[in-house]
N, C-alpha and C positions, 0 to 999 in steps of 0.2 A: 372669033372673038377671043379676045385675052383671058385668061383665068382670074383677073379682077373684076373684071366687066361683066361675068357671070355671076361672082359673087356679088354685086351692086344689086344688080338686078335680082337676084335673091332675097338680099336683103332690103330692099324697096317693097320685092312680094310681099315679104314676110309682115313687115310695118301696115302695107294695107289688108292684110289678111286678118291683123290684130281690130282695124277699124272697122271691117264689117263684121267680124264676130262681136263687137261691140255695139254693131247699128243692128244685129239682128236680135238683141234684147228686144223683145218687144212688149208694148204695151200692158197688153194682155197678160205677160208675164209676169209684169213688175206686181200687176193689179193681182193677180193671180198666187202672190209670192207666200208663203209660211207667216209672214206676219201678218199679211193682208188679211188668210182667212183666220188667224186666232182672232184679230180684234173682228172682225165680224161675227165669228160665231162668240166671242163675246156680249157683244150690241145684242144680236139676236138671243141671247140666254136672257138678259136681263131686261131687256124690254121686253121678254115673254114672261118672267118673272114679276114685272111692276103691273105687265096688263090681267094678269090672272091672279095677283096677288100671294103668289108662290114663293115662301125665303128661300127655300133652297134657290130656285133657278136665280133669283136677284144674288143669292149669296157665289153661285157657280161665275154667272157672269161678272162678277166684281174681282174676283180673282182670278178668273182670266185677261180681263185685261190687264190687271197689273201685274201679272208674268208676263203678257204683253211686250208691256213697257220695259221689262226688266231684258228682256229677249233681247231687245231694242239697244238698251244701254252694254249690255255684255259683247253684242257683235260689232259696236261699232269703238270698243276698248280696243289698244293696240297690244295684241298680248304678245309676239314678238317681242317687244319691248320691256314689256314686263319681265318675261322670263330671265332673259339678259340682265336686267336690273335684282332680282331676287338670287342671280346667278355670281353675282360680282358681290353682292350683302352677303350673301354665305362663302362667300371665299376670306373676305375681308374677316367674318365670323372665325372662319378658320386660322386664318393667320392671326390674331389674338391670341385664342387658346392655344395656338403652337407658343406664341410669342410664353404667355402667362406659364406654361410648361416649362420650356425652358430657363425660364427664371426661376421658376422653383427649385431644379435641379441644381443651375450653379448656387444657390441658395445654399442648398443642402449639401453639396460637394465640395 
């Protein structure tokens, strides 16, 4: 075989190796995941809280699920993006205050 035709076939491996590392999420796991069991042990604070008539456990599980939720909204932000943009507003920042500097000087000069 050619040294292309190994690379093909490499690179075809590699594409289905990404497809079943992907099909081997399983179920169980998604179910199973960090969010899953906050808002369950959520549910379960607070309906052990409303059935016993406990504030703290209603007050525990009211605020776990809304870090929950918040868990929720933070991981699915694209913070790549973010950085890059908060990275390009502090340059720009900077370039101003360069700019504003140097006109003070010829200013003064």
């Amino acid at each position: 075989m050619t040294p292309e035709a190994d690379d093909r076939k490499d690179r075809s491996y590699g594409v289905s190796m990404d497809d079943k590392e992907k099909q081997e999420i399983s179920l169980i796991g998604r179910l199973l995941s960090l969010e899953a069991l906050l808002i369950l042990m959520g549910i379960v604070s607070l309906g052990y809280g409303i059935a016993r008539s406990q504030v703290m456990n209603i007050f525990w599980g009211v605020v776990i699920l809304v870090g929950a939720v918040v868990l929720s909204f933070v991981r699915k932000k694209d913070w790549k993006k973010h950085w890059e943009e908060l990275e390009i507003e502090k340059r720009r920042h900077e370039e101003r205050i360069k700019a504003r500097n140097e006109g003070e000087k010829d200013g003064k000069g």
